[in-house]
KEVOMI-456827 format. One record per residue: residue in three letters; z, y, x of N, C-alpha, C in turn. Coordinates in steps of 0.05 Angstrom, whole numbers, padded with zeros to 5 digits, always signed. Example, Ala and Ser with C-alpha at 12.3 -4.5 7.8 and 13.67 -1.06 7.14 Angstrom:
ALA+00156-00114+00264+00156-00090+00246+00156-00066+00264
SER+00142-00045+00257+00143-00021+00273+00157+00001+00258
***
This chain:
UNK-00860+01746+00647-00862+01723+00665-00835+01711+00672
UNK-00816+01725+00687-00794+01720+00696-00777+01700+00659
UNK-00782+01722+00632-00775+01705+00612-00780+01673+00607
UNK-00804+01676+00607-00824+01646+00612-00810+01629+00629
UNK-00806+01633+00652-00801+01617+00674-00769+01612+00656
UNK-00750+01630+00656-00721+01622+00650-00728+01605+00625
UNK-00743+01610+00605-00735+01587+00580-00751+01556+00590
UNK-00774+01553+00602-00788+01539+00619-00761+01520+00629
UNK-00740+01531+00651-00716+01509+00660-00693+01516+00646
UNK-00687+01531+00632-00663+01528+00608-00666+01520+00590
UNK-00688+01517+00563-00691+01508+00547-00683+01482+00533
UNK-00675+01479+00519-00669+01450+00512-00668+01443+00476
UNK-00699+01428+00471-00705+01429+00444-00684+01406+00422
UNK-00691+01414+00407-00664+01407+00381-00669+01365+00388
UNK-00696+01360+00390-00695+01324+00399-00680+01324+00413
UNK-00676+01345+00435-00663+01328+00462-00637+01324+00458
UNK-00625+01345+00439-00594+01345+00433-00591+01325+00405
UNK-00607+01318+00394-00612+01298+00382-00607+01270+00396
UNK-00620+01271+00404-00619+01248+00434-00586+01246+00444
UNK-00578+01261+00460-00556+01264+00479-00535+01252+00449
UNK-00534+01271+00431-00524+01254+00412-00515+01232+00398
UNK-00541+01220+00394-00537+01204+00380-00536+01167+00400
UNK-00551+01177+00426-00548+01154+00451-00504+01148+00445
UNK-00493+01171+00443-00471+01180+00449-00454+01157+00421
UNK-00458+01167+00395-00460+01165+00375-00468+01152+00358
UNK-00485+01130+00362-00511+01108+00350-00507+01118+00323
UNK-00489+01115+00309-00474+01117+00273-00471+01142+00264
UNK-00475+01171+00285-00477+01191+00264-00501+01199+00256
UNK-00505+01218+00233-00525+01232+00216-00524+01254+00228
UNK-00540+01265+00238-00543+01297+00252-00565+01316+00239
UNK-00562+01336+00234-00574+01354+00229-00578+01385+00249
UNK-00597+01383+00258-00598+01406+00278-00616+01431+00270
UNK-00606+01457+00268-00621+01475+00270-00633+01496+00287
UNK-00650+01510+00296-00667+01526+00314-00655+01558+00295
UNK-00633+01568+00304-00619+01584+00289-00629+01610+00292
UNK-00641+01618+00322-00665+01642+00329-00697+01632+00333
UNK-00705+01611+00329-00728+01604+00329-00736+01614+00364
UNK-00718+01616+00381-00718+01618+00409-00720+01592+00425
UNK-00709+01573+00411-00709+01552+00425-00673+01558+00438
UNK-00660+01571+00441-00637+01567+00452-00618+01575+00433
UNK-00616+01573+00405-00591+01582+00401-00595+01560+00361
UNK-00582+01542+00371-00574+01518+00352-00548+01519+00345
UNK-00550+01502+00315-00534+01495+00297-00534+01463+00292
UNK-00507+01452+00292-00513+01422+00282-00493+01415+00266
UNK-00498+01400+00248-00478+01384+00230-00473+01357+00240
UNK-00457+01347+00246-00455+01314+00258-00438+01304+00241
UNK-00438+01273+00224-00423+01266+00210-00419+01233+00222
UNK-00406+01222+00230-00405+01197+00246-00375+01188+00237
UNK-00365+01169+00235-00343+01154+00229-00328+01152+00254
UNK-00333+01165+00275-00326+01155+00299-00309+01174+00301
UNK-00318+01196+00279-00287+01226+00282-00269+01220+00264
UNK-00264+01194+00254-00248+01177+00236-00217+01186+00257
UNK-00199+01199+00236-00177+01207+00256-00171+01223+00277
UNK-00188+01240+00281-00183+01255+00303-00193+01277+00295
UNK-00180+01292+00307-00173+01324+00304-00201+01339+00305
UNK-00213+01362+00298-00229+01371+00296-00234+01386+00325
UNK-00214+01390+00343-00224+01394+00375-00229+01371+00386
UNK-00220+01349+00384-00226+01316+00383-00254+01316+00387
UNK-00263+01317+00358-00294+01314+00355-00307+01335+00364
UNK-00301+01354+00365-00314+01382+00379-00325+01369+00412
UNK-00300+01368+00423-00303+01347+00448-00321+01322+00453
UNK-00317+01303+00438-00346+01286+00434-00370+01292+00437
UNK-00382+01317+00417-00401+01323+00416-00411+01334+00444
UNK-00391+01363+00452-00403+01368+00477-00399+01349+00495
UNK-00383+01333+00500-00385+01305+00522-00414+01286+00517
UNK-00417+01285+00498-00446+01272+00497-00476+01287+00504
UNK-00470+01328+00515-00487+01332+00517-00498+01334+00552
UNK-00467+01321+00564-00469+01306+00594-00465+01331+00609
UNK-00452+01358+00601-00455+01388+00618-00479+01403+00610
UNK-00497+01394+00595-00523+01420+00582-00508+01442+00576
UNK-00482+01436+00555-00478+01461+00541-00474+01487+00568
UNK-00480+01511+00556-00484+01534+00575-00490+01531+00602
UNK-00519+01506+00603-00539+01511+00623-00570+01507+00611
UNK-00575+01490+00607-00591+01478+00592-00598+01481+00555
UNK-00576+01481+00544-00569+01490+00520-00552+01523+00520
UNK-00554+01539+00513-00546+01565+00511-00523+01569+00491
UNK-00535+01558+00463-00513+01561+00454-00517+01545+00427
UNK-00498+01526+00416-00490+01509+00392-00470+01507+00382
UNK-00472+01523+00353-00447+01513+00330-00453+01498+00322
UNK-00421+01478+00321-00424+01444+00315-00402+01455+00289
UNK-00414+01433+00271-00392+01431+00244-00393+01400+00248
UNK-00366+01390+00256-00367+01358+00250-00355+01346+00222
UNK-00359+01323+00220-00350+01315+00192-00342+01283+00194
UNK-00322+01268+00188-00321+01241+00186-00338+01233+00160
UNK-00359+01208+00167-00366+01196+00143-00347+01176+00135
***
């Protein structure tokens, strides 16, 4: 029960980070994966022109800034591989 209830207000499915993304983003290609099939522990590939130039903590940064503070409340946990297109 108590499990239920915690994934119930922590959870946060691969659309939504999809979403927070790409609102963020309009121009990248994202690929997201469900890495424990838990619903909390994702993988994403983001490839956007927008990391044109900037450092790979740069874009690291982007990404979690676009997920508005989810990461380690809402989202548990996501490895990002970014990429300039």
């Amino acid at each position: 029960m108590v499990r239920k209830l915690y994934e119930l207000n922590m959870a946060m499915n691969l659309k939504e980070i999809e979403k927070h993304i790409k609102d963020a983003m309009p121009d990248a290609s994202i690929e997201i994966q469900d890495l424990a099939g838990d619903g909390n522990h994702y993988s994403a590939i983001i490839t956007s022109p927008s990391f044109s130039g900037k450092s790979k903590i740069e874009q690291h940064k982007m990404v979690y800034k676009s997920l508005k503070g989810k990461m380690g409340n809402e989202l548990h946990a996501l490895a990002i591989k970014t990429k300039e297109q």
